[in-house]
C-alpha positions in Angstrom: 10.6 -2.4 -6.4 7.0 -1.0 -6.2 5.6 -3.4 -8.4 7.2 -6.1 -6.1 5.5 -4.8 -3.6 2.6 -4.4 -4.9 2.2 -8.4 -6.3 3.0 -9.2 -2.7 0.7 -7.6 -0.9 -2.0 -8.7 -3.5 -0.7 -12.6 -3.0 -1.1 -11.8 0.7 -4.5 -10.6 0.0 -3.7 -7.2 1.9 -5.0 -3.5 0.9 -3.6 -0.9 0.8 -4.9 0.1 4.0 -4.8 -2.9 5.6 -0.7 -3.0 5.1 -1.0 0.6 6.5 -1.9 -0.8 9.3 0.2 -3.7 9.8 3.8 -1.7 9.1 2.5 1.7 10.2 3.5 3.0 7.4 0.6 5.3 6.0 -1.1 4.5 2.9 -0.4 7.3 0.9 3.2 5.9 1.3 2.3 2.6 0.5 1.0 4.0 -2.6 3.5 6.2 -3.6 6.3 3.8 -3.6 3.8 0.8 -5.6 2.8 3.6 -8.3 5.8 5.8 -8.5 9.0 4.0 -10.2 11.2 6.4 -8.9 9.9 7.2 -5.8 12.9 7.2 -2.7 12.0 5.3 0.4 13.9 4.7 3.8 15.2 1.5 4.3 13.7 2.0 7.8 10.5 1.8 5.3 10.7 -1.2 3.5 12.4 -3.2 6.5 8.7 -2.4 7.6 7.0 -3.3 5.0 8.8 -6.5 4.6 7.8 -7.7 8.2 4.4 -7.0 8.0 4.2 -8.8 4.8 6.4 -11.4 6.7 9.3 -11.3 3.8 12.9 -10.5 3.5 13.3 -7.1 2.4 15.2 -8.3 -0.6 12.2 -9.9 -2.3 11.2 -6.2 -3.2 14.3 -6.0 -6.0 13.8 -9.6 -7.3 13.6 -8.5 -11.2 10.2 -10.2 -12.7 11.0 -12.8 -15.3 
């Protein structure tokens, strides 16, 4: 999921910080969940994330292939 996130944000041409600021969701979050495979998040979170990266939320568990 992380690394979903992660490729996204970089398509989008976002930071780190800048997607803090967009979902106000703080960076060291944003980080945690793109650099820690098991890291537990809210779905409060990522329903964030996905509209400030202007997504659906289910694009974060698309396996790669």
């Amino acid at each position: 999921m992380g690394e979903n996130i992660k490729r996204i944000r970089e398509n989008k041409g976002l930071t780190r910080a800048e997607l803090a600021k967009k979902s106000n969701i703080t960076r060291a979050t944003i980080w945690r969940i793109e650099t820690h495979p098991g890291y537990v998040t809210t779905t409060e979170t990522l329903l964030k994330l996905a509209k400030a990266l202007d997504v659906d939320a289910s694009e974060f568990f698309v396996q790669a292939k």
